[in-house]
LUMLUM-494916 format. One record per residue (C-alpha): residue in three letters; residue number from 1; x, y, z. Coordinates in steps of 0.02 Angstrom, whole numbers, plus 50000, padded with zeros to 5 digits. Layout:
N
+-----+-----+-------+-------+-------+
| res |   n |     X |     Y |     Z |
+-----+-----+-------+-------+-------+
| ala | NUM |     X |     Y |     Z |
...
+-----+-----+-------+-------+-------+
//
This chain:
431
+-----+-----+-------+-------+-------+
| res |   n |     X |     Y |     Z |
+-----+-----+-------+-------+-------+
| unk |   1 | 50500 | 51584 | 48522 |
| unk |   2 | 50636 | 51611 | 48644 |
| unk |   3 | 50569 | 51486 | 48769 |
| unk |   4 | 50756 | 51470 | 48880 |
| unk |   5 | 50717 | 51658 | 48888 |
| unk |   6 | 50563 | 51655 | 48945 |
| unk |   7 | 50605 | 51536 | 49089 |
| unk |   8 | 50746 | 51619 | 49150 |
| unk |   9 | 50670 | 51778 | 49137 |
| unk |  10 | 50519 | 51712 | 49263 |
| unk |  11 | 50640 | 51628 | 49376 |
| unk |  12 | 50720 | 51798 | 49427 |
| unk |  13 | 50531 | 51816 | 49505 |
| unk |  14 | 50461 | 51771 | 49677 |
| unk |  15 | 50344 | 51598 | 49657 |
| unk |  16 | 50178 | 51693 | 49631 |
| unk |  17 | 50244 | 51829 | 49528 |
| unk |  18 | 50326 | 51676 | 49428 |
| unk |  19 | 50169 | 51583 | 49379 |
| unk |  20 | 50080 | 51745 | 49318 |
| unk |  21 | 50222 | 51792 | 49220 |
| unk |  22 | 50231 | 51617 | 49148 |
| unk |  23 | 50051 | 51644 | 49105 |
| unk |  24 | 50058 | 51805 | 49043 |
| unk |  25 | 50189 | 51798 | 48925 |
| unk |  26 | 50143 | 51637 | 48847 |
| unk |  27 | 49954 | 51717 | 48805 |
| unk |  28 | 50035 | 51866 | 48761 |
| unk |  29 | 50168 | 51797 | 48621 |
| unk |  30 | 50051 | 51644 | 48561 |
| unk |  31 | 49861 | 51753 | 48574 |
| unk |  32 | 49782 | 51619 | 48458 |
| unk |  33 | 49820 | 51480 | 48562 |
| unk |  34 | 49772 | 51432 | 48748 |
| unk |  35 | 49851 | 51384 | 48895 |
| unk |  36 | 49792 | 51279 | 49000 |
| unk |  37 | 49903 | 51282 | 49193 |
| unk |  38 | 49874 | 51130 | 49319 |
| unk |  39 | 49997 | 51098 | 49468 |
| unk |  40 | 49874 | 50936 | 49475 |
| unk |  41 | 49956 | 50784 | 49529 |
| unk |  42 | 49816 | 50697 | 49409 |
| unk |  43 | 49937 | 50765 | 49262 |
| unk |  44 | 50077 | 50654 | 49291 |
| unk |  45 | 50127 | 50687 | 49091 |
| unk |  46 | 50285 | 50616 | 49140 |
| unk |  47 | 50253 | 50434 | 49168 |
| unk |  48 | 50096 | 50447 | 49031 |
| unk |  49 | 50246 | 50466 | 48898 |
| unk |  50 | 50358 | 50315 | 48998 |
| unk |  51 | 50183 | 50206 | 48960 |
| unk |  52 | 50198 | 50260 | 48783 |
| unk |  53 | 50049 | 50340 | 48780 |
| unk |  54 | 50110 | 50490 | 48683 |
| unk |  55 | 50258 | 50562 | 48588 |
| unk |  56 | 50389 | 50710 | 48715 |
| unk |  57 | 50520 | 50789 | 48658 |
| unk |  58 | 50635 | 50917 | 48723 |
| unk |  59 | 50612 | 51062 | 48597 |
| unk |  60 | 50775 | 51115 | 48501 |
| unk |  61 | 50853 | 51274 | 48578 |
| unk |  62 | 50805 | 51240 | 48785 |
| unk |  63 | 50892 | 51171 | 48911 |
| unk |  64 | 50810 | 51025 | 49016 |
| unk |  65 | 50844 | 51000 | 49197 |
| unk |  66 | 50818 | 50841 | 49265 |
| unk |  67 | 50804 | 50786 | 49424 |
| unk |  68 | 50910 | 50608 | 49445 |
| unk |  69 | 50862 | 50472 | 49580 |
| unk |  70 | 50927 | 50297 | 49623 |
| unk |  71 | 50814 | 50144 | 49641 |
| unk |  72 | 50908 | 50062 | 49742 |
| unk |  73 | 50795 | 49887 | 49758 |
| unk |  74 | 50829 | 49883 | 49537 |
| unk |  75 | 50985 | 49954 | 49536 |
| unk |  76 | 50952 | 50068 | 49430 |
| unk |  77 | 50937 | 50255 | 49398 |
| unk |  78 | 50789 | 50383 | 49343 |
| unk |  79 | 50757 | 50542 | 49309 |
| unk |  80 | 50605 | 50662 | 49327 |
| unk |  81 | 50574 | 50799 | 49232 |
| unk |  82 | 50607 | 50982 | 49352 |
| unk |  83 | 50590 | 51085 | 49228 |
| unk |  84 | 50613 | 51128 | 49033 |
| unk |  85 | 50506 | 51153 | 48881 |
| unk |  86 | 50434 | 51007 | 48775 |
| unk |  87 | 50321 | 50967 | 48615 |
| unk |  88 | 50203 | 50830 | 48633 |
| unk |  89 | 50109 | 50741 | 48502 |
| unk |  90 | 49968 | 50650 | 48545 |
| unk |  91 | 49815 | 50561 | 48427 |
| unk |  92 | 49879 | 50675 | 48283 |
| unk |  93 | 49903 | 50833 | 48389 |
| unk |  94 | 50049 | 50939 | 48428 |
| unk |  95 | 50063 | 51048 | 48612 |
| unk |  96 | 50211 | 51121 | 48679 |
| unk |  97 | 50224 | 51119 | 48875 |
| unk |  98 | 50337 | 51224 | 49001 |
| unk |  99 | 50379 | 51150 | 49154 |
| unk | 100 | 50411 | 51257 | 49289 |
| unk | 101 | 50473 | 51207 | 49461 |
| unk | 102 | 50498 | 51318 | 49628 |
| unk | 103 | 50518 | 51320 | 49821 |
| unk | 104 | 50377 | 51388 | 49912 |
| unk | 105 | 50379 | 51343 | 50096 |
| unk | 106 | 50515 | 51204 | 50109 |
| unk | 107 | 50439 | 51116 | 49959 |
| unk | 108 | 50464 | 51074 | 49806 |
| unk | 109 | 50314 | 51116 | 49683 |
| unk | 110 | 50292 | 51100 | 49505 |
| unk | 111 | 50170 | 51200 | 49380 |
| unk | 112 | 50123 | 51132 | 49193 |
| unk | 113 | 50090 | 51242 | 49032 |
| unk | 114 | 50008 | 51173 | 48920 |
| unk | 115 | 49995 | 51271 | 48752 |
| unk | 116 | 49879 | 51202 | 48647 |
| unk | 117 | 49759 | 51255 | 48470 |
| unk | 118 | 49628 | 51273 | 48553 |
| unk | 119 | 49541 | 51231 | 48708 |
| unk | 120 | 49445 | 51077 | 48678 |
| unk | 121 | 49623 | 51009 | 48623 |
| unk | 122 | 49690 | 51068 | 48780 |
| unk | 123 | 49558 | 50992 | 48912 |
| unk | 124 | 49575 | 50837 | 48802 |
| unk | 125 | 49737 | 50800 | 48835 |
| unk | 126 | 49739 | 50853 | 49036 |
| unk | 127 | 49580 | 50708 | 49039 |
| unk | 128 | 49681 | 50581 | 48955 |
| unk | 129 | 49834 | 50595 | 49059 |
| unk | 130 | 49717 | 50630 | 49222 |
| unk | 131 | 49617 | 50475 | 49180 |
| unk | 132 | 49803 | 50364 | 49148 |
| unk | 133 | 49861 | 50434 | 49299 |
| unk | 134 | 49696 | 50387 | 49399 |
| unk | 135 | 49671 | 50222 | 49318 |
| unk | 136 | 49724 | 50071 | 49409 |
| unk | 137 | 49765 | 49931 | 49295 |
| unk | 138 | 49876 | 49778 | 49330 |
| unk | 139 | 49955 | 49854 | 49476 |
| unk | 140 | 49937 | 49909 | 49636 |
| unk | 141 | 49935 | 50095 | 49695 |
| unk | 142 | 50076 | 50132 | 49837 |
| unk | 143 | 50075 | 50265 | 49956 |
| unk | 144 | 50260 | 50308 | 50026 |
| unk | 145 | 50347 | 50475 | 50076 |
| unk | 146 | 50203 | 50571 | 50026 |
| unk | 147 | 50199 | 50498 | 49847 |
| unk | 148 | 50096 | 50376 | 49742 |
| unk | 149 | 50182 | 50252 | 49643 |
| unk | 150 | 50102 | 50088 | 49521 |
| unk | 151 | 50192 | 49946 | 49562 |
| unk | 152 | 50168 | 49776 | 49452 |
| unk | 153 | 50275 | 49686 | 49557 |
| unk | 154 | 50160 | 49690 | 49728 |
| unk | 155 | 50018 | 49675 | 49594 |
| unk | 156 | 50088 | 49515 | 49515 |
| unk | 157 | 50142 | 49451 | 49690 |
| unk | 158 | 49965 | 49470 | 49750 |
| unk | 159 | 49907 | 49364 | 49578 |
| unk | 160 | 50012 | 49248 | 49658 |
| unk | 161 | 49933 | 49223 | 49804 |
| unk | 162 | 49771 | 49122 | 49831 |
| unk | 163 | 49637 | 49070 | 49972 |
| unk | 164 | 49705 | 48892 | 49956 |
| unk | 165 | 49884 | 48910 | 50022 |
| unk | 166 | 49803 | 49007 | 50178 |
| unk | 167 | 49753 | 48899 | 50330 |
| unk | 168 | 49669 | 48990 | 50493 |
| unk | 169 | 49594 | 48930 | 50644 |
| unk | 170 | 49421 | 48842 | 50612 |
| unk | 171 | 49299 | 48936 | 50497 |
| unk | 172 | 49400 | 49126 | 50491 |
| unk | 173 | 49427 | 49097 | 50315 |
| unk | 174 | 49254 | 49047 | 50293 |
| unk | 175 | 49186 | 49195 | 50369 |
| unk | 176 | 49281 | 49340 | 50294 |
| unk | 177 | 49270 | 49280 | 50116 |
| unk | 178 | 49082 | 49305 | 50132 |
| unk | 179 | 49097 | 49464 | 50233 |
| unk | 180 | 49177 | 49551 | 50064 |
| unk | 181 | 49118 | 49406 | 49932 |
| unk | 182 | 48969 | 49525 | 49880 |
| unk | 183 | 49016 | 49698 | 49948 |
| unk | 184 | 49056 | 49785 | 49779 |
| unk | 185 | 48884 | 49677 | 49675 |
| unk | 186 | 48763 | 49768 | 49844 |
| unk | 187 | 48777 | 49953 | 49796 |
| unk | 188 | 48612 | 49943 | 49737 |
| unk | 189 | 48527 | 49856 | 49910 |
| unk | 190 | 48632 | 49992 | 50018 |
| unk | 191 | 48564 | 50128 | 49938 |
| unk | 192 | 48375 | 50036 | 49937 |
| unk | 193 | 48403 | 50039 | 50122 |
| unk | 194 | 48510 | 50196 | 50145 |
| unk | 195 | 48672 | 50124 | 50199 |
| unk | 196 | 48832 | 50205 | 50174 |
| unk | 197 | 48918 | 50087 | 50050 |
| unk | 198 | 49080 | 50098 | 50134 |
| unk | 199 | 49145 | 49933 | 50235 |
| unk | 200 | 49287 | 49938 | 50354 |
| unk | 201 | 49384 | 49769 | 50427 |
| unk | 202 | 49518 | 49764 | 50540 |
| unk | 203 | 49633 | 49618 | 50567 |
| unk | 204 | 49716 | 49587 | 50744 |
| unk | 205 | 49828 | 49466 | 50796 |
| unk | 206 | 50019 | 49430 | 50830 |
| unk | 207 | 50138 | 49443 | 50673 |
| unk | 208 | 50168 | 49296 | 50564 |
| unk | 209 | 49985 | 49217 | 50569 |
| unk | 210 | 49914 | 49263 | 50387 |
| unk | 211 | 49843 | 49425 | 50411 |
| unk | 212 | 49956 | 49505 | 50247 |
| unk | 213 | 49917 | 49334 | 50167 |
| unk | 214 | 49714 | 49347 | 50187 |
| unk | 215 | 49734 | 49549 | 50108 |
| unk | 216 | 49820 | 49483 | 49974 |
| unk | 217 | 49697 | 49345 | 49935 |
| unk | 218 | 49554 | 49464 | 49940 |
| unk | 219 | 49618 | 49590 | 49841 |
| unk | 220 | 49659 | 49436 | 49721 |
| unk | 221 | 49499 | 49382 | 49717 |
| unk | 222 | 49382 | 49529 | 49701 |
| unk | 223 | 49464 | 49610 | 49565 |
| unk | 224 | 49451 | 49790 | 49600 |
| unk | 225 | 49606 | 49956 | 49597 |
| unk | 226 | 49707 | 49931 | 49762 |
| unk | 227 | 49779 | 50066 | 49858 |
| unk | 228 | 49908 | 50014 | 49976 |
| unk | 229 | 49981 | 50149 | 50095 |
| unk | 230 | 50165 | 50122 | 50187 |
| unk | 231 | 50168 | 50273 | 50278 |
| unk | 232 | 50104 | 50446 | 50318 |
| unk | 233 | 50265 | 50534 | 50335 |
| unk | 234 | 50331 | 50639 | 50212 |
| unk | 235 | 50478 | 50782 | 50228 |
| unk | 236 | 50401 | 50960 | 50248 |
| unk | 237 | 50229 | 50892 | 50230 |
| unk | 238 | 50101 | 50876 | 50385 |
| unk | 239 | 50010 | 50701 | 50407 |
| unk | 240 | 49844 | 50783 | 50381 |
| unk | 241 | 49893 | 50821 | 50222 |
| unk | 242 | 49968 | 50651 | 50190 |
| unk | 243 | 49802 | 50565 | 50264 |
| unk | 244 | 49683 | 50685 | 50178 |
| unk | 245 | 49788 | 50650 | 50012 |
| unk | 246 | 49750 | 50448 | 50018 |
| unk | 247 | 49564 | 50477 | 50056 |
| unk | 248 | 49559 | 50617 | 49908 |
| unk | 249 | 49633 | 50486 | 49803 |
| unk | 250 | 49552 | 50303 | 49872 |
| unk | 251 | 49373 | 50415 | 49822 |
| unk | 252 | 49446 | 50458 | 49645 |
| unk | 253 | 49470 | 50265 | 49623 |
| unk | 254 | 49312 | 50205 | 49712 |
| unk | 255 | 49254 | 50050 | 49693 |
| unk | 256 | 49419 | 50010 | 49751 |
| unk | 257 | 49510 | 49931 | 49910 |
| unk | 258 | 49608 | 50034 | 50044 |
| unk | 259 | 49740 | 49935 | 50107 |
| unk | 260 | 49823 | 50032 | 50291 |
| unk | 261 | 49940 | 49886 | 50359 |
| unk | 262 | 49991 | 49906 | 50523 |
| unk | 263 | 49868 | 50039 | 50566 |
| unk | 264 | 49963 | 50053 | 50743 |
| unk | 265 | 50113 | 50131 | 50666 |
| unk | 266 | 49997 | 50254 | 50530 |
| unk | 267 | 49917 | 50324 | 50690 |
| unk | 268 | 49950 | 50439 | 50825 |
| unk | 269 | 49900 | 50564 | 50943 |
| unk | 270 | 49939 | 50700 | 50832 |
| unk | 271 | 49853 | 50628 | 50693 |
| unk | 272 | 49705 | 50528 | 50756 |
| unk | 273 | 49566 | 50646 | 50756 |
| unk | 274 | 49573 | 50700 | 50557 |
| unk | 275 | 49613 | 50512 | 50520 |
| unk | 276 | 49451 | 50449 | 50592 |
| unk | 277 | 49367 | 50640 | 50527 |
| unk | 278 | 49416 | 50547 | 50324 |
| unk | 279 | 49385 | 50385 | 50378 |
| unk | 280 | 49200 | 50414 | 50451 |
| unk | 281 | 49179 | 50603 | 50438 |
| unk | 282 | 49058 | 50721 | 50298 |
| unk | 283 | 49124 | 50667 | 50167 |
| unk | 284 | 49059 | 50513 | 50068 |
| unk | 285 | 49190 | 50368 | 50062 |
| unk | 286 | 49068 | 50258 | 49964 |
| unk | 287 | 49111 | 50115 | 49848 |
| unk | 288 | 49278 | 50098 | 49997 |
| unk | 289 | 49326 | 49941 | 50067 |
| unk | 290 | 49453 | 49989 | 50198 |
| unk | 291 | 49577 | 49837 | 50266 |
| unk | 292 | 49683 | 49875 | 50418 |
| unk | 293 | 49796 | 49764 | 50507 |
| unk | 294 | 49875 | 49791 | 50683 |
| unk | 295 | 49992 | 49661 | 50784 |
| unk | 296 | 49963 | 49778 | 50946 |
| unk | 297 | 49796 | 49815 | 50955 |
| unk | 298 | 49818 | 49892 | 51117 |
| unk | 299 | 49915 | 50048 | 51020 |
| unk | 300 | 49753 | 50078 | 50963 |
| unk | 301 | 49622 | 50228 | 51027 |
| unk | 302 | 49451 | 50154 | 51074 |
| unk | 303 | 49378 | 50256 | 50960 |
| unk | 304 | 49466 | 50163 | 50834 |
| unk | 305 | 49404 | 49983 | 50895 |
| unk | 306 | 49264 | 49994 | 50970 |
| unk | 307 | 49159 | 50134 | 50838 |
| unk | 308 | 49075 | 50004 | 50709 |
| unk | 309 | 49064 | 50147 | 50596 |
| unk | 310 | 49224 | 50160 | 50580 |
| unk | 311 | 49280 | 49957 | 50555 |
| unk | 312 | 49134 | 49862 | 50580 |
| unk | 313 | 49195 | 49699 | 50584 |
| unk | 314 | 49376 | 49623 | 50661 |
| unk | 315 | 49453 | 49473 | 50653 |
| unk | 316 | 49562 | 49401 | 50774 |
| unk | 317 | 49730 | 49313 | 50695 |
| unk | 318 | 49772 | 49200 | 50831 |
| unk | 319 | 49932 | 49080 | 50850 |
| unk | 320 | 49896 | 48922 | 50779 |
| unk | 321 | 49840 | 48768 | 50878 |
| unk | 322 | 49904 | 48584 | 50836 |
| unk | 323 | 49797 | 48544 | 50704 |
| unk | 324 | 49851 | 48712 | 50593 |
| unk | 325 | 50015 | 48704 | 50616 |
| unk | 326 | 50029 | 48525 | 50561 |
| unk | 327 | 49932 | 48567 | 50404 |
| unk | 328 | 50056 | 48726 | 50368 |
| unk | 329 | 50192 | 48590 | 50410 |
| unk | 330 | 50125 | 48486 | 50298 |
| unk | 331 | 50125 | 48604 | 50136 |
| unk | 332 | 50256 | 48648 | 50163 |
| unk | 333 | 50337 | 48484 | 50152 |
| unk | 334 | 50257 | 48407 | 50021 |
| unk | 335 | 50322 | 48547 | 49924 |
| unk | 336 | 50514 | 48478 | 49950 |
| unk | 337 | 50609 | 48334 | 49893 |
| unk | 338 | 50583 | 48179 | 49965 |
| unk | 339 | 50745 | 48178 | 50108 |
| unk | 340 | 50678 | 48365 | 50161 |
| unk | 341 | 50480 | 48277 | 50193 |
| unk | 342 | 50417 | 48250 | 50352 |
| unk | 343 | 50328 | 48092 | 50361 |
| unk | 344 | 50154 | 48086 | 50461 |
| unk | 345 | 50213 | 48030 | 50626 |
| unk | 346 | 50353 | 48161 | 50616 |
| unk | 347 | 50205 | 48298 | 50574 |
| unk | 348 | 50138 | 48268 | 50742 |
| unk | 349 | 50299 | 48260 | 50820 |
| unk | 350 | 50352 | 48454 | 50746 |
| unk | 351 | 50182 | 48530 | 50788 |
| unk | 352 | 50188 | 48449 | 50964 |
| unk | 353 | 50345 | 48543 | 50991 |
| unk | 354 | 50320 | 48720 | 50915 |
| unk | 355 | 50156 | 48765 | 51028 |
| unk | 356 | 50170 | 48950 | 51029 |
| unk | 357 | 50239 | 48987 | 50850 |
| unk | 358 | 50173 | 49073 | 50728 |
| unk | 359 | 50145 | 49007 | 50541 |
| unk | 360 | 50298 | 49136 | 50500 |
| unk | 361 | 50425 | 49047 | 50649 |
| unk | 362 | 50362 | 48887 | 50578 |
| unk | 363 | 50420 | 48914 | 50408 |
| unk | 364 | 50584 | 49002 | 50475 |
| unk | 365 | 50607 | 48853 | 50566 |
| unk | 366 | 50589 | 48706 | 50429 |
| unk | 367 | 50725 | 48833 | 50310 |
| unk | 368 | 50847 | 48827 | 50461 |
| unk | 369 | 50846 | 48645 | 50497 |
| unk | 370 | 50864 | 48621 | 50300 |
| unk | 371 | 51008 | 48724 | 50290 |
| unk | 372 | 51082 | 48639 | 50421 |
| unk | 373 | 51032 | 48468 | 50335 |
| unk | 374 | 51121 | 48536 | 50183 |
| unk | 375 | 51288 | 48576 | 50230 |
| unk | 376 | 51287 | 48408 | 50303 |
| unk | 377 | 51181 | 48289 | 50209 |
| unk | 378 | 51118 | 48110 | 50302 |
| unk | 379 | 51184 | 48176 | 50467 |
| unk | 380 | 51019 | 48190 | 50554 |
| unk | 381 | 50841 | 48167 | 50484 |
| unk | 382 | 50766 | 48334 | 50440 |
| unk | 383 | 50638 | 48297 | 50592 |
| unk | 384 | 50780 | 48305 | 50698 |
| unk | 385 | 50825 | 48438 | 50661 |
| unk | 386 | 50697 | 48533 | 50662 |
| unk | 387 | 50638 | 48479 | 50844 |
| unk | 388 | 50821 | 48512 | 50901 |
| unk | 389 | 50809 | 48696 | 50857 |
| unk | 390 | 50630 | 48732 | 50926 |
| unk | 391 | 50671 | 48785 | 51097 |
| unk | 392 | 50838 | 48888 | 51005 |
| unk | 393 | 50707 | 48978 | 50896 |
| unk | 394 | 50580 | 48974 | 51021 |
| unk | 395 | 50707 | 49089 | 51135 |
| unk | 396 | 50730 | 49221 | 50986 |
| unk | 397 | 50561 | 49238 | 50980 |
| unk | 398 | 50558 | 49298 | 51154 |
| unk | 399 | 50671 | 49434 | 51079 |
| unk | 400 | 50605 | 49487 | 50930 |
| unk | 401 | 50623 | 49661 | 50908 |
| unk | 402 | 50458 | 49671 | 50821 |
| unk | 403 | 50385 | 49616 | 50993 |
| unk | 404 | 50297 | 49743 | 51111 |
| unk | 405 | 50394 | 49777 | 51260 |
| unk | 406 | 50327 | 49664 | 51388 |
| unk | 407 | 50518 | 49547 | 51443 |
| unk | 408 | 50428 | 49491 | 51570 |
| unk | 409 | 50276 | 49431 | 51505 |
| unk | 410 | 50224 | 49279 | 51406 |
| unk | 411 | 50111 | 49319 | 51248 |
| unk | 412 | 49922 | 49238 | 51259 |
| unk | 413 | 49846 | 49286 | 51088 |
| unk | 414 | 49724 | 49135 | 51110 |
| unk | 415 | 49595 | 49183 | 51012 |
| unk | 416 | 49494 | 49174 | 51153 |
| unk | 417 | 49589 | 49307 | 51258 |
| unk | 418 | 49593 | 49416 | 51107 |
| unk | 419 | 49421 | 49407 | 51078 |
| unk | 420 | 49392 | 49438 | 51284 |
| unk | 421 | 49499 | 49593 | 51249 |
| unk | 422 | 49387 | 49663 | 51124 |
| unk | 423 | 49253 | 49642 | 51228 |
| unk | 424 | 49316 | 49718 | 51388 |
| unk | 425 | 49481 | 49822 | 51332 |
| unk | 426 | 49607 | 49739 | 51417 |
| unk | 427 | 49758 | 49686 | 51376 |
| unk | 428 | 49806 | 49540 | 51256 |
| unk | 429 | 49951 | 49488 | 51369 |
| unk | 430 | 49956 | 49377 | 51551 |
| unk | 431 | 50088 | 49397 | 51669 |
+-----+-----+-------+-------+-------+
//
């Protein structure tokens, strides 16, 4: 079969016209076989064959193309298929597929053939890839420029990452472990009472104070398909679509986790109304557990914060007080060698002097005064240095471009004014 014929042949066509003639002519030259035609993005065939799944081949006589990209993290380079004619075999069966790929309104779409024996053979082989693609297994799902990606690395990274190493104020870790310890075992006593089984947490607080640290723990700990989404911007591609996307996808997965980190930045005017439509709208979200994180809370709509529905329980990430910061101090050091330590006295001393950092400034500060204690060794104890650069750190903090633009006002996220500015919606900051 002249398959580089056939393809060149449909490409002289507009897009419609190209996918019937695509059809058309592969019925009409193969009429004992079927085709089966998905533009799903459940048929990722592509990455099925990288996990060695099945067998792909570029059949003799056609000419691939390829479409090359740079990873620039690995640096390394990949390439996904755009278009060309293959034979698969998979569990003892052989299918050719024809890739097609067009422009239709500034994007970029792609259309699967899938010739097959017979149907059954067909619809087998769209569920297995469908169900790869849908699967979440030792790795987490990321959402970024429109597209989903598994990652192992934030997957193994979260492994990593347990409710031991985390110290909050009083009994916050307490109380959100058993918020979502028996969420996904209780589908059975929502639907007894007829409760959506859907649960939505936000965390709130100033950045650097284990918010990121307590999502990884729980999605450590519960053992359920993560979604994680970076952004809702993609090139020639509206955010409803982007939004309504994740939310088609997070219900595919369900039971699963829905990670939105700072849900400030995700959400805007333009978008607001169809976000909270997915989030608490007709259609069924059950089996969800949706985590969102904001450092500016005061970015957010009202209808975001204060509509239980929507998150029904928030947790305030305050800066630590004496007491946590001198246990973060003090795993930190005993994780060192014995000239980096700080010895008790010198605990108290640091977290007497760093009110008003974060547990991120606090770690940022021990590295610098070791660095400094390592280009010149026995010059000053570690202590030393570390209460001689507080106030020079403390001043960059007032300038942190991640800061909300307030120069002239001094940050209170006391848990006790955040909690006040829940309850009233003011503002988290004092002039």
């Amino acid at each position: 079969m002249d398959w580089d014929g056939l393809i060149q042949e449909g490409l002289r066509l507009q897009p419609n016209a190209l996918l019937h003639f695509i059809s058309q002519e592969l019925q009409k030259r193969q009429p004992e076989r079927f085709v089966l035609e998905t533009a799903s993005w459940a048929f990722n065939l592509q990455r099925f064959y990288w996990d060695k799944k099945c067998t792909l081949r570029t059949l003799s006589g056609t000419l691939p193309q390829w479409d090359w990209s740079w990873d620039a993290q690995h640096r390394s380079d990949y390439a996904d298929f755009d278009m060309g004619v293959f034979e698969i075999e998979w569990e003892g069966k052989k299918f050719e597929a024809v890739l097609v790929a067009y422009s239709r309104s500034y994007r970029r779409e792609r259309r699967w053939y899938v010739v097959a024996n017979s149907q059954a053979d067909a619809r087998a082989l769209f569920k297995a890839v469908a169900d790869w693609t849908t699967e979440v297994q030792g790795e987490v799902l990321v959402f970024d420029g429109g597209c989903w990606n598994k990652s192992k690395e934030l997957f193994e990274a979260i492994q990593n990452t347990d409710w031991d190493s985390l110290i909050l104020e009083g009994d916050l870790k307490t109380e959100i472990q058993g918020d979502i310890a028996t969420f996904f075992e209780s589908k059975a006593v929502y639907d007894r009472y007829r409760i959506p089984w859907k649960r939505g947490i936000l965390f709130l607080g100033p950045p650097g104070n284990g918010k990121t640290h307590t999502i990884k723990a729980i999605v450590g700990s519960i053992g359920r398909p993560c979604l994680y989404v970076k952004s809702f911007r993609a090139e020639h591609r509206t955010d409803h679509d982007l939004i309504g996307e994740v939310f088609r996808r997070a219900r595919a997965t369900a039971p699963c986790v829905l990670v939105l980190e700072d849900l400030d930045a995700l959400i805007d005017d333009q978008n607001r109304s169809f976000f909270l439509n997915e989030l608490d709208g007709f259609a069924s979200n059950e089996g969800i557990l949706t985590l969102a994180t904001t450092n500016h809370p005061e970015r957010l709509d009202p209808a975001i914060l204060e509509r239980p529905s929507r998150f029904d329980r928030k947790y305030t990430f305050a800066l630590p007080e004496p007491n946590e910061r001198e246990v973060y101090l003090r795993s930190f050091s005993d994780r060192l060698e014995s000239d980096l330590r700080l010895s008790e006295e010198e605990l108290l001393l640091v977290a007497a002097e760093t009110d008003g950092y974060s547990f991120a400034y606090l770690k940022e500060l021990y590295l610098s005064a070791m660095m400094r204690w390592i280009a010149k060794p026995n010059a000053a104890p570690i202590a030393t240095l570390m209460t001689e650069q507080a106030e020079a750190l403390r001043a960059q903090m007032a300038t942190d471009p991640g800061d909300p633009p307030h120069a002239n006002r001094k940050v209170n996220y006391s848990a006790q004014a955040m909690r006040a500015y829940m309850e009233r919606g003011g503002s988290p900051y004092s002039k």
